[in-house]
Every structure is written in structure tokens, then in C-alpha cells.
C-alpha positions as CSV (number, residue, x, y, z in Angstrom):
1,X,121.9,-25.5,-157.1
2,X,118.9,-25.7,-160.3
3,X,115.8,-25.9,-159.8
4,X,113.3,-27.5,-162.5
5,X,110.8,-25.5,-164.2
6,X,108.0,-27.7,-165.6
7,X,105.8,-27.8,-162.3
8,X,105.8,-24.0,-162.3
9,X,105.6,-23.9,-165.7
10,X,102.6,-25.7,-165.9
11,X,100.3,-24.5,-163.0
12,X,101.0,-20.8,-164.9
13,X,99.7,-22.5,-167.9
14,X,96.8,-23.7,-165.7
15,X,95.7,-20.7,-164.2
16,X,96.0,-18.7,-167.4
17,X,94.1,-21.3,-169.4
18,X,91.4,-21.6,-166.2
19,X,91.0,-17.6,-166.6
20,X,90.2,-17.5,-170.4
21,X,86.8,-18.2,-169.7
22,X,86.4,-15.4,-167.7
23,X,88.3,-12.8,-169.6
24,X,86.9,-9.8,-171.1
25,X,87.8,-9.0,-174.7
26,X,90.4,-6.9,-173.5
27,X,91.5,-7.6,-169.6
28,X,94.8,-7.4,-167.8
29,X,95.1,-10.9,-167.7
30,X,94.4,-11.1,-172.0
31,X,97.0,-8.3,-172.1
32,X,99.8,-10.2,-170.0
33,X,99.4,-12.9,-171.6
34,X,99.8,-11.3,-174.8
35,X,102.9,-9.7,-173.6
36,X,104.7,-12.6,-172.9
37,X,103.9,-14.3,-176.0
38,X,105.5,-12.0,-178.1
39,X,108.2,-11.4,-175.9
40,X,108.8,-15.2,-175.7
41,X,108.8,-15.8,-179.4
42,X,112.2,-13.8,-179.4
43,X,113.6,-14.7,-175.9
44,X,112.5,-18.1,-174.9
45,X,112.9,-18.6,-171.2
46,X,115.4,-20.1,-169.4
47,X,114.8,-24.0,-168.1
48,X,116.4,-23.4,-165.0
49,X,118.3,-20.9,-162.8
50,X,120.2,-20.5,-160.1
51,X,118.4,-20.2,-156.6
52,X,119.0,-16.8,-154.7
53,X,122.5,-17.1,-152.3
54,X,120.9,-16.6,-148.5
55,X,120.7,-12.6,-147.9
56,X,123.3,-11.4,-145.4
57,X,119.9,-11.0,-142.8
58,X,117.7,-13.7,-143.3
59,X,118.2,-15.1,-139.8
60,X,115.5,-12.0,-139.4
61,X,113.2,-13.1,-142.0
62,X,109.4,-13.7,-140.8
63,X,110.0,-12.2,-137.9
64,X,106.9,-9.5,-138.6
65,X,104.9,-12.5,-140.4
66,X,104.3,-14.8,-137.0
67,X,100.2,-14.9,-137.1
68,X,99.9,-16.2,-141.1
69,X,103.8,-17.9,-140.7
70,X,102.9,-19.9,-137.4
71,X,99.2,-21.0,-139.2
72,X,101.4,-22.2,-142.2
73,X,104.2,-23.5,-140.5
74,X,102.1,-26.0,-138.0
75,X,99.6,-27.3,-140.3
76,X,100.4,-31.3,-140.5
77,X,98.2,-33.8,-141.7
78,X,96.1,-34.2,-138.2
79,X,95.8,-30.4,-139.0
80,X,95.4,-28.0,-141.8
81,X,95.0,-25.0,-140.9
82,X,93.5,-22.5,-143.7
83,X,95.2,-19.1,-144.7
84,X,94.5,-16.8,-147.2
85,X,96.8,-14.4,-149.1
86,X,95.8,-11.7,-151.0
87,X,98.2,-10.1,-153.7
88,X,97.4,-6.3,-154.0
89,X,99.3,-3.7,-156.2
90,X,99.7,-2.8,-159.3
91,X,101.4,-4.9,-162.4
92,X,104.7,-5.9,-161.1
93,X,102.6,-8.3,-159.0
94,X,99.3,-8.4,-160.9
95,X,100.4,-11.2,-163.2
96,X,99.3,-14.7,-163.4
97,X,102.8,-15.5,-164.0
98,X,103.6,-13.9,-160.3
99,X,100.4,-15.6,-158.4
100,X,101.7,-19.0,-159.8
101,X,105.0,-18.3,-158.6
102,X,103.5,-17.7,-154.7
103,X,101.5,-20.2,-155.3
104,X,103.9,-23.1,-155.9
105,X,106.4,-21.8,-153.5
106,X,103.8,-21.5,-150.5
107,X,102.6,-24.9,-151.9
108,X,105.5,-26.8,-151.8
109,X,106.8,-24.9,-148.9
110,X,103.6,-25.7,-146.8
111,X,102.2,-29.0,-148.3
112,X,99.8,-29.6,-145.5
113,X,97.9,-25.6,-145.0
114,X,94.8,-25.1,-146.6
115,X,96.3,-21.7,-148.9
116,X,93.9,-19.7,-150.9
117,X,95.8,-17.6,-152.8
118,X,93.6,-14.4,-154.3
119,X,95.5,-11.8,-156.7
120,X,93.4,-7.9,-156.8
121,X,96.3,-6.4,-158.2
122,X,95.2,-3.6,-160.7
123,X,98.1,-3.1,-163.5
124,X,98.9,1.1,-164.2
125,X,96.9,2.1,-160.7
126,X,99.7,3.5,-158.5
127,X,99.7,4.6,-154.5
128,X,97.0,7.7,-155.0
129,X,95.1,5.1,-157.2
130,X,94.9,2.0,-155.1
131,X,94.0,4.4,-152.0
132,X,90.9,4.8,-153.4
133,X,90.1,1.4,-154.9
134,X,91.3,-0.5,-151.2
135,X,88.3,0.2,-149.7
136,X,86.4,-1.5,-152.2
137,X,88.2,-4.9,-152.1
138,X,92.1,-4.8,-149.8
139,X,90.5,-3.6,-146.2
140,X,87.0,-6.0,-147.0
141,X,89.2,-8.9,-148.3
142,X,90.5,-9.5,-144.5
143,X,93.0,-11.9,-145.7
144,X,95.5,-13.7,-143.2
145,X,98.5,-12.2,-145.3
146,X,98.7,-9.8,-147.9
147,X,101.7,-9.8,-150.7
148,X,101.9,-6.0,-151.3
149,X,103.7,-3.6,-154.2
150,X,103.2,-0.7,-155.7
151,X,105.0,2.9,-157.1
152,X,104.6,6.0,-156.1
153,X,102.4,7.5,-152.5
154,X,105.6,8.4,-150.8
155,X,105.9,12.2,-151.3
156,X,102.1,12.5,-151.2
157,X,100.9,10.4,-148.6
158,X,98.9,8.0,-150.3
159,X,100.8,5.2,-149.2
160,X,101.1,5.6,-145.9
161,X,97.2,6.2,-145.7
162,X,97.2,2.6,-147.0
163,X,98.9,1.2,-144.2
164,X,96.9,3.1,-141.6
165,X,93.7,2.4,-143.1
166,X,95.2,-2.0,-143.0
167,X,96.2,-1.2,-139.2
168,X,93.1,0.1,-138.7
169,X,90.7,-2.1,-140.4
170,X,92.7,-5.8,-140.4
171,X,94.7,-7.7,-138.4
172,X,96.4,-8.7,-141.5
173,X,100.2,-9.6,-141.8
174,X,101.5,-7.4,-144.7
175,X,104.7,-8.2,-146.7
176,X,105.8,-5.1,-148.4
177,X,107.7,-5.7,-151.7
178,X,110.1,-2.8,-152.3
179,X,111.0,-1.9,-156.3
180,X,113.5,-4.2,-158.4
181,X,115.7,-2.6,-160.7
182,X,114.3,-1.7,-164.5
183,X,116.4,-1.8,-167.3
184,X,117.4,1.8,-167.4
185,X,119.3,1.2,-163.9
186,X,122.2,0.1,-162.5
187,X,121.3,0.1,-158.9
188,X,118.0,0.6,-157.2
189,X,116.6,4.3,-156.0
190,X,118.0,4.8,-152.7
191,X,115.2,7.4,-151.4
192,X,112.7,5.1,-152.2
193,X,114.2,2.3,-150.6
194,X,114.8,4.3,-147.7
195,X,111.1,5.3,-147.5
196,X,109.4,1.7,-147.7
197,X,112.1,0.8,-144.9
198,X,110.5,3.4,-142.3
199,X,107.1,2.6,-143.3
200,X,107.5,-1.5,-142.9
201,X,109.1,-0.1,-139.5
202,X,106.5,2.0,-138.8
203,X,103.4,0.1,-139.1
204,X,105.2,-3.3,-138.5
205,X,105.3,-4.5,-142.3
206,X,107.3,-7.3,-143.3
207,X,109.9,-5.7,-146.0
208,X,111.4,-7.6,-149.2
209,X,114.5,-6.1,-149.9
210,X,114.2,-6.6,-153.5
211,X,115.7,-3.3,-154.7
212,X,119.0,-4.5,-153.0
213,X,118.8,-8.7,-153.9
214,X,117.6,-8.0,-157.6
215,X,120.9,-6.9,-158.5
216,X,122.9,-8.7,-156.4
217,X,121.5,-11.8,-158.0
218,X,122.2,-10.2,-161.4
219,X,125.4,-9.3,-160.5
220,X,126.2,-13.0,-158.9
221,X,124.9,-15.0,-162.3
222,X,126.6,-12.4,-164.5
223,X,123.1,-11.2,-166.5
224,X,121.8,-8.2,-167.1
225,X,118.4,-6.3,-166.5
226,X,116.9,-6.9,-169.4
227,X,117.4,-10.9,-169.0
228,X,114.7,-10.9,-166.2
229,X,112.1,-8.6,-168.0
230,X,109.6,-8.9,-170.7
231,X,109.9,-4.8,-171.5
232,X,112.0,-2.0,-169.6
233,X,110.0,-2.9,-166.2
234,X,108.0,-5.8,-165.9
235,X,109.3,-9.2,-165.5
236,X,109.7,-12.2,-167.5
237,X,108.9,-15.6,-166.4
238,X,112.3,-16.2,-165.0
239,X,111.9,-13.2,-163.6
240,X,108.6,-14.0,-162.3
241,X,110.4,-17.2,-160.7
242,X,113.0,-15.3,-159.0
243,X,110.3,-12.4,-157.0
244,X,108.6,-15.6,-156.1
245,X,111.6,-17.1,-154.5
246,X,113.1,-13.4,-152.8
247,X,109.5,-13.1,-151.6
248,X,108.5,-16.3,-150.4
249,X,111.4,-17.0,-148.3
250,X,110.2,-14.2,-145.8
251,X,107.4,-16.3,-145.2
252,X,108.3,-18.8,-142.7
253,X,107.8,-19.1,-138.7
254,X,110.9,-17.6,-136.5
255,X,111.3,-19.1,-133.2
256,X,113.8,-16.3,-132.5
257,X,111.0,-13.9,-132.2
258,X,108.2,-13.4,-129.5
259,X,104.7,-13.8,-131.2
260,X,102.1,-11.5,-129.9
261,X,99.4,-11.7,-132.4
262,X,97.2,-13.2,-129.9
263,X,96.7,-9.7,-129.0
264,X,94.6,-9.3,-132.1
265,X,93.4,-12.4,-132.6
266,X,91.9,-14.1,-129.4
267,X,90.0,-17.6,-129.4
268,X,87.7,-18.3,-126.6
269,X,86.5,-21.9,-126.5
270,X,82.9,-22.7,-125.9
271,X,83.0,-25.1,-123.5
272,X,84.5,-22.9,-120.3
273,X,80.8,-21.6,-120.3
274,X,79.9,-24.4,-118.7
275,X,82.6,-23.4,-115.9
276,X,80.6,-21.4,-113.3
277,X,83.6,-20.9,-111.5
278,X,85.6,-18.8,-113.5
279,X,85.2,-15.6,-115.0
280,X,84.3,-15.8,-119.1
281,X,83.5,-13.8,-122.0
282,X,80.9,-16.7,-123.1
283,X,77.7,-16.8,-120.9
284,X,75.0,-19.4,-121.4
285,X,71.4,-19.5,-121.0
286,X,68.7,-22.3,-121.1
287,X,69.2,-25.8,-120.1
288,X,69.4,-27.3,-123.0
289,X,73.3,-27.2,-124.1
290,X,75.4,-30.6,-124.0
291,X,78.9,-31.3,-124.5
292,X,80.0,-33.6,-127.7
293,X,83.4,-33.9,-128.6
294,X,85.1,-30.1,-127.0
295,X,82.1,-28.4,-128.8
296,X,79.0,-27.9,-127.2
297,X,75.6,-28.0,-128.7
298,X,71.7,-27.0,-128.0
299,X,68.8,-27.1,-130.5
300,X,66.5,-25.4,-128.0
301,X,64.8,-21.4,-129.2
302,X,64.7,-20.8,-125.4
303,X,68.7,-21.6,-125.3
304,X,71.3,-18.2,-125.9
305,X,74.8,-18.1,-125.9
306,X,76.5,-14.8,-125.3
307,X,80.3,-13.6,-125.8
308,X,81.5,-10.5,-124.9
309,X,84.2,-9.0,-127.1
310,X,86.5,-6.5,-128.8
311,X,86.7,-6.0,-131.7
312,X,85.4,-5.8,-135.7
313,X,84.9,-9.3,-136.9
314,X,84.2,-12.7,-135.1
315,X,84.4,-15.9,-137.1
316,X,83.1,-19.5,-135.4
317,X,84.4,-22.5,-135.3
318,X,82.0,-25.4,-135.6
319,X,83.7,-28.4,-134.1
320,X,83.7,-32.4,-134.6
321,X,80.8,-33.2,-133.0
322,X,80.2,-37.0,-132.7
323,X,76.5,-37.5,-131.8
324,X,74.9,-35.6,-134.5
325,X,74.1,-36.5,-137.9
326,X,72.8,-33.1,-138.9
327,X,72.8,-29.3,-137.8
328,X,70.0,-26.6,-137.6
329,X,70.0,-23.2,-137.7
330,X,70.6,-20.0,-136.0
331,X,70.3,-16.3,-135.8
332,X,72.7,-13.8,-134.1
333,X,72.0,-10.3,-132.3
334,X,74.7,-7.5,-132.0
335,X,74.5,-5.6,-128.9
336,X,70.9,-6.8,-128.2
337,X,69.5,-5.9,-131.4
338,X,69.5,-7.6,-134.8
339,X,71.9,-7.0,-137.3
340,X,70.7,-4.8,-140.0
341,X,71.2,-1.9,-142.9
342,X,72.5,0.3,-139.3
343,X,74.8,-1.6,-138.5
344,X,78.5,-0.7,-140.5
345,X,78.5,-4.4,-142.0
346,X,78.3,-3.9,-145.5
347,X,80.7,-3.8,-147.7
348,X,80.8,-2.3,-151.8
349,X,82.3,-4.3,-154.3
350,X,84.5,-3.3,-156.8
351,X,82.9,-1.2,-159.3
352,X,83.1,-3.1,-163.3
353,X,85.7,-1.8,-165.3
354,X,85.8,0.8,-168.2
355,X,85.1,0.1,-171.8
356,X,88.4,-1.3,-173.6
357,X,90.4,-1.3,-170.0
358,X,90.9,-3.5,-166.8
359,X,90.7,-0.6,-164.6
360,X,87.4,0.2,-162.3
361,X,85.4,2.7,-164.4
362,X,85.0,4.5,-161.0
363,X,88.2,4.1,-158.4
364,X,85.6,4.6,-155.0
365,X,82.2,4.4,-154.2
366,X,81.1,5.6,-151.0
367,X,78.2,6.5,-149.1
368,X,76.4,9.3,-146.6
369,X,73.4,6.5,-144.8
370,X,73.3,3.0,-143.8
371,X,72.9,0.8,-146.9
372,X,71.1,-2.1,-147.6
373,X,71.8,-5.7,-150.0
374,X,71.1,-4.3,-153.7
375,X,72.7,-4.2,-156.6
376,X,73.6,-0.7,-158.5
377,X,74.3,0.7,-162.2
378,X,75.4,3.7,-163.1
379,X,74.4,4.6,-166.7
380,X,75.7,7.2,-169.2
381,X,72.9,9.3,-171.0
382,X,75.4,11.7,-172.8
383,X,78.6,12.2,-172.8
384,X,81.6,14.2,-175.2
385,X,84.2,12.3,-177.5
386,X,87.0,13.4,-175.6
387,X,85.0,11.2,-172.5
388,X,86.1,14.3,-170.2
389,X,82.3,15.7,-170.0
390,X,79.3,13.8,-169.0
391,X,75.8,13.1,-167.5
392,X,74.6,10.1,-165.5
393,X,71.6,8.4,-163.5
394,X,72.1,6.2,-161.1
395,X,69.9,3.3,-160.2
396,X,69.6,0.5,-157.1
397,X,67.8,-2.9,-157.4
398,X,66.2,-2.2,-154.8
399,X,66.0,1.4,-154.3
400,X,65.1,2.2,-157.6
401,X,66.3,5.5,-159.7
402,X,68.2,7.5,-157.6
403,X,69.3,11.1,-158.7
404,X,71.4,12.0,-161.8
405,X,74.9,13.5,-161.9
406,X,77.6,15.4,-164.2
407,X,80.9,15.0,-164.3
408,X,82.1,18.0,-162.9
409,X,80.1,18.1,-159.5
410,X,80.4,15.7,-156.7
411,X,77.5,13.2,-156.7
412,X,74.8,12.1,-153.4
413,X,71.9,10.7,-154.6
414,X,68.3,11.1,-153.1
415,X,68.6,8.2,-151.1
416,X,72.4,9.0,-149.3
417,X,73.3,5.3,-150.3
418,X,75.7,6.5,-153.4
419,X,78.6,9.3,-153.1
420,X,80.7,9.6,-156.2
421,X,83.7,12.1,-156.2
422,X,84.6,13.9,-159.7
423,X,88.4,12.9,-160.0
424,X,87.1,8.5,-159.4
425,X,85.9,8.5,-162.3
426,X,88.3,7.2,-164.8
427,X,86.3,7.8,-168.3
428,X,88.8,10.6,-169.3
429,X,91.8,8.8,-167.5
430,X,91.3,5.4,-169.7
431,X,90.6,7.7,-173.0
432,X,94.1,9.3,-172.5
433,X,95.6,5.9,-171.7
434,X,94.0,3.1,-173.6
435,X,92.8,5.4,-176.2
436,X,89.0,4.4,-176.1
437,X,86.3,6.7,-175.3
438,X,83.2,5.5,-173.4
439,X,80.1,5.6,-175.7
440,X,77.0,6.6,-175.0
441,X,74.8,4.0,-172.6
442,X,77.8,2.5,-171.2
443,X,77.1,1.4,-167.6
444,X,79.0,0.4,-164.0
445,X,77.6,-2.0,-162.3
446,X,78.3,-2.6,-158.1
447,X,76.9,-4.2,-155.3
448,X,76.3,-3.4,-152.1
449,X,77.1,-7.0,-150.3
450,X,76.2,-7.6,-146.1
451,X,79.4,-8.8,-144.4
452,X,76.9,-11.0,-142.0
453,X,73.4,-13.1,-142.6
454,X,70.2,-12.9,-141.3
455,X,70.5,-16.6,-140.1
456,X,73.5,-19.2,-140.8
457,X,73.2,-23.1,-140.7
458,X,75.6,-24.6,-138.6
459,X,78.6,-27.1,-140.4
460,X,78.9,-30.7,-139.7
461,X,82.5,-30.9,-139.4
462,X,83.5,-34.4,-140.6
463,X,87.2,-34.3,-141.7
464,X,89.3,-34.2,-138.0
465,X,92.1,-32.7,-139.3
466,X,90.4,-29.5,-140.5
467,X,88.8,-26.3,-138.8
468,X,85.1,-25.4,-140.2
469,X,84.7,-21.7,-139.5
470,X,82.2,-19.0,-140.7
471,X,82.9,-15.3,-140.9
472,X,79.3,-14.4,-138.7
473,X,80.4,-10.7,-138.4
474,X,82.9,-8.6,-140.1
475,X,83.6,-4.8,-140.1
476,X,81.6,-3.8,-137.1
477,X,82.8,-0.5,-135.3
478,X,86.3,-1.7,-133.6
479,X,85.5,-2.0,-130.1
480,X,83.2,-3.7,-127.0
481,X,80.5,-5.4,-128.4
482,X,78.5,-8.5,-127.4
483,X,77.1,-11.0,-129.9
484,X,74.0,-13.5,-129.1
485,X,74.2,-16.9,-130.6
486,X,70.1,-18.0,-130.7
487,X,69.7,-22.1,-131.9
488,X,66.1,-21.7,-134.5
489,X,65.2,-24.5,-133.2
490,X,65.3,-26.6,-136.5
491,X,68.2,-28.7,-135.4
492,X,71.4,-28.7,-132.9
493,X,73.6,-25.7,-133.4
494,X,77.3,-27.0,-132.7
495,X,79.9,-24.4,-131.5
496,X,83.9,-25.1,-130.5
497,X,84.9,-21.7,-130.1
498,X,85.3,-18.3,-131.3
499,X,87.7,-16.1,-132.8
500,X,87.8,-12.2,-132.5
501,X,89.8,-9.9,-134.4
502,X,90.9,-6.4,-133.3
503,X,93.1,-4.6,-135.7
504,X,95.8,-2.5,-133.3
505,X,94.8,0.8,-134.6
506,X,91.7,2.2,-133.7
């Protein structure tokens, strides 16, 4: 069986050309691109291929995707559910050429979802690197699936801590990618294989058996290695086409498995409030809330709605309320109290990459007291040529100049709200590697970003066929909490239900 290439073909074009803008000088997307240009003036792809004979177990596959396969799987027209999937790894899937692949497969394999597909992939950063950078943008991403590959972690630990830390922080479903063959094999690593196997088990991962299909697929279509990669390793565009198709086929709903994600994500709909009889985690007070259309609504400041919970995120869902032609306002307490800077509900973004790199100048930024919404730099006032000794201040937006540090020393500034390690900072790593040093002055910029407001305005939904939700709280302490829904009084505050998430490790 063939399958045509233009559509592909021309949403990789797309994304590539929609990233230019964006693109630093040099990036890892300018880089790829690059690449495969050159490699494609020699060895123009092929038009079409073969598609992948079914694996000998595929009756199994999506049998550890159920939450993000069932969302997929039952979206219609009269209902598209949304579903995010975040890519995360290091080159093999870092590529536009990869995200267009998953994104055309889940596309035409789910026409009616709403799928956001994100790609945070950082080409060259293996296991003990990504550890670090995670934290800054795999556990605060929170995405319904995550695509997953990487080298290296198995011996040391690193990837393992990963997983925990996913367990622990995300009810994510994870589909882990295991390692194709490059063009100096003959057959995949069998220790490695064997190790990605017991951690999928482990921490009930989704596994792509790559490392075993690759070359059976070689083997089948009589080509070698090197006719699905761009250099010794990294994959072509056909062979970009078939990781999409090994992967992608994992992601589908099986019926012959039991699907206990409600477990870790529970909805509780609004309206059993107003059912005195029963025991419920929503409590009302004030007389001012109405039904309209399985949503109820108040616009009163003297109305509350309480729900009880467990948990480290809680998203709403804002109905299809009929009677309304516009929404107010409201605020939200945790635990009784406002959220604020003590509250664990902030997030730090990804610091900016190195001079001449796409890597994060600095792989973690952490901190020893609550923060607040600022923006940071980090600013070089002298540094050596070979970029392996150096001074720095470090300043917030808000909390102004905030200690200086050296290279060789780990960093707390004066205010607790920035901890730098010695080994994350990559200035000596990206002279060895991309052979430029960091001048004088350079800077790395970050944010410190609340994972809540102060006061949301409630959606109108209008289109039937799709949920409106809002993320109100995310990466609270994983446990019983109560949140306090308070209208502003500024207009009717619509709500259908609720949905908590508890990640299974605590």
C-alpha cells in the first residue's frame, strides 16, 4: 500500500516557513533546516513508501494511552474535545520535519479533536540534561500526552528521575519512543532496549518499539540505514514519515483494556449543588444561583461556591448557557485565603539560549522563597575567552539588583528568589561544542510566570460542540484542598463543572 506525500510535504514546508520569522540567526530549527537542504540536494526524497506491516502486538497498542486516546477517539462533530501533546527530547524528535509528521497523522487520524501539538525538544541535550531543563517547561507544560525520546540517563539515573518527577507532577499520558537503528548498526542495542521496556513498565509509559520495527521495516523494503537518515543518526524526511507512522499508531482508544484515568482526573458537575440530598464536593452559598442550560450561574458578591478536592490543578468548564448575553467576573480563594507569591503556583520559564546555540544558557533555575510575577536577567560583567571563568549580577523587574555570582560557586541571591548551580550553566559547554565563546555583557533573560490570576472573566461558550475551560489553578501542593469560586459582581459567572487532576505519585 503507498501513501502520497504532498499533504505532509507541504504542512512541513508550512511550519518551517511559519517559524522563519521567529528564528534566531542561528537556532535549531535554521540548523535542521539547513541540514536537510544539503542533504536533499544529493538524495532527493522518496514520493512514496511503503506503510509499516501491523507489529506482531499491536492488538496491545494504546492500551497505557486511554485518558488522551479516549479524548481523541470520541470527539465528533457535536463534540470536540481538546488535547494537547507535547514533544520532549532531544533531536531525533526535535525536528519540524517530526512535529509535521504527528501532526498530520493525529490530524487525519482524529479529524474532529481540537489537537495542539507543541514540540520543546532541545537537539544535543541528553537524559542528565533534560532533567534539569524539565522543570522549566515538560512538568509546567501539563499536556494531555507527551511524545517522549531521548539517549542516555539509564546507567545514571537521570531518566528515571524524569519519569518520577512526570508521575509525580502530571497526570500526563507518556509515549516513550525507544532508539532506531543508526547507520553504524545492524540491529538495535539490546540493553537499552531492555531498559526503556522496564521503565514504560514501571511507571506505566506507553513504549514504541522502534529499535525492533526500524529494521524490520528496512529489512521488509530491502533498504539500508542510511536511506532513512540525513547523517549517521538523524532522519530524513522519509524517515521522519515512517517514526510518525510507528509512533502514531500507538495512539488510538483500546476497548480491550479497563480505563482507570478517572482516578486522576475527576469532573464534578456544578449543578448536584443544588441537590441537598446527596453528599457533594461542591457547596453553595447565597441565593442568588440559577440553572441555565446544565450550568449554573450567579452574579451576586454575597454568592460562593466551594469544591473540595485532591489534587494539584483544577481547570473549569464554563458551559452553554442560554440566557446570557455576557459574563462578569470572579476571584478564587485556596484554602480560605487568596492565592498569592506563598502559594507553590508559579512556574520559571525557560531561561534564553546561549550566544551562537539553541541550548538554554542556563539548564535550571530554581529558588529558596516564594516568588512573585517579574521578569529576570542575568548579565555578564567579565568573563575569560575560553567562557570557563566568569562573574555575574543578577537583576528582577521587580525586585531589582539582586546579588552577584562567579562561576565556580553556587549562586542565592539576596532576595532567595534565584538559585543557580555551577555545572547549569552551559557557557563553557556551548564554547566546546559550537565553538563560540560568550562575550562580555551577554545576558539570560527568564520569567517568573503565576500558574493562576488574581481574578478571571468567565467565557460565553457559544459553539455547542466545544468545551470552554480555564486552567484556574495549577501546581498547588498535591493533596486536600478547597477552592472558593466568588462572582465580582460585574456580571453572571457561568460554571458546568470542574475538573481535578491528581498525578498518582505523591
Amino acid at each position: 500500500m503507498k501513501i502520497n506525500r504532498f499533504y505532509t510535504a507541504l504542512l512541513y514546508i508550512t511550519l518551517v516557513s511559519s517559524s522563519q520569522a521567529q528564528e534566531q540567526a542561528f537556532s535549531q530549527g535554521s540548523a535542521e533546516k539547513k541540514a536537510l537542504q544539503k542533504y536533499e540536494t544529493l538524495h532527493p526524497p522518496m514520493d512514496t513508501m511503503p506503510l509499516p506491516k501491523p507489529a506482531l502486538n499491536q492488538a496491545f497498542f494504546g492500551a497505557r494511552l486511554q485518558r488522551s486516546a479516549s479524548l481523541l477517539q470520541t470527539s465528533s462533530r457535536e463534540r470536540h474535545n481538546k488535547v494537547s501533546v507535547l514533544i520532549y527530547g532531544q533531536s531525533i524528535v526535535g525536528s519540524a520535519g517530526f512535529t509535521a509528521e504527528i501532526t498530520t497523522n493525529l490530524k487525519q487520524q482524529f479529524p474532529d479533536a481540537d489537537i495542539e501539538v507543541k514540540n520543546l525538544a532541545i537537539g544535543g541535550f541528553t537524559a542528565d540534561h533534560l532533567v534539569r531543563t524539565a522543570v522549566h517547561d515538560l512538568y509546567p507544560a501539563y499536556a494531555d500526552l507527551i511524545i517522549f525520546h531521548v539517549y542516555g540517563g539509564e546507567r545514571t539515573g537521570e531518566l528515571e528521575e524524569i519519569f518520577s518527577n512526570v508521575r509525580r507532577y502530571t497526570t500526563s499520558d507518556v509515549l516513550l519512543m525507544n532508539h532506531h537503528i543508526n547507520a553504524a548498526q545492524t540491529k538495535s542495542d539490546e540493553n537499552q532496549a531492555k531498559f526503556l521496556l522496564y521503565i514504560a513498565s514501571r511507571y506505566g509509559l506507553e513504549l514504541a518499539d522502534i529499535a525492533n520495527e526500524w529494521p524490520q521495516y528496512l529489512e521488509e523494503n530491502h533498504l539500508k540505514p542510511t536511506d532513512l537518515l540525513r547523517d549517521g543518526v538523524h532522519p530524513n524526511r522519509n524517515g521522519n514519515w515512517l517514526l510518525g507512522k510507528l509512533v502514531c499508531r500507538h495512539i488510538r482508544y483500546n476497548p480491550l483494556f479497563p480505563s482507570d484515568w478517572y482516578r486522576n482526573v475527576r469532573r464534578y458537575n456544578a449543578v448536584t449543588a443544588l441537590d441537598q440530598e446527596q453528599p457533594n464536593a461542591i457547596t453553595l452559598s447565597g441565593k442568588d444561583w440559577k440553572i441555565d442550560n446544565a450550568a449554573i450561574l450567579s452574579s451576586s458578591k454575597e454568592s460562593s461556591l466551594k469544591l473540595s478536592f485532591t489534587g494539584n490543578r483544577v481547570d473549569i468548564n464554563w458551559g452553554h448557557p442560554l440566557q446570557i448575553k455576557s459574563t462578569g467576573s470572579l476571584k478564587i480563594l485556596l484554602d480560605g485565603k487568596a492565592v498569592k507569591s506563598g502559594n507553590t503556583v508559579y512556574a520559571i520559564t525557560r531561561p534564553s539560549t546561549g550566544t551562537g546555540t539553541w541550548w538554554p544558557a542556563i539548564r535550571q533555575i530554581s529558588h529558596a522563597r516564594p516568588l512573585i510575577s517579574e521578569d529576570w536577567k542575568l548579565q555578564i560583567y567579565e568573563i575569560s575567552p575560553d567562557s570557563t571563568v566568569f562573574k555575574y549580577r543578577v537583576t528582577g523587574s521587580v525586585t531589582g539588583a539582586d546579588g552577584e555570582g562567579i562561576s565556580t560557586i553556587p549562586f542565592t541571591s539576596r532576595s532567595g528568589r534565584v538559585v543557580i548551580q555551577p555545572d547549569d550553566i552551559m557557557f563553557s559547554r556551548i564554547r566546546k561544542t559550537f565553538k563560540v565563546a560568550t562575550p562580555n555583557g551577554f545576558e539570560v533573560k527568564w520569567s517568573a510566570v503565576p500558574m493562576y490570576q488574581p481574578v478571571y472573566t468567565a467565557i460565553l461558550g457559544t459553539d455547542k460542540s466545544r468545551e470552554y475551560q480555564t486552567t484556574v489553578l495549577q501546581g498547588i501542593s498535591n493533596g486536600p484542598h478547597t477552592l472558593e469560586i466568588i462572582p465580582i459582581g460585574d456580571g453572571p459567572v457561568p460554571i458546568a463543572s470542574f475538573e481535578v487532576f491528581e498525578p498518582p505519585l505523591k
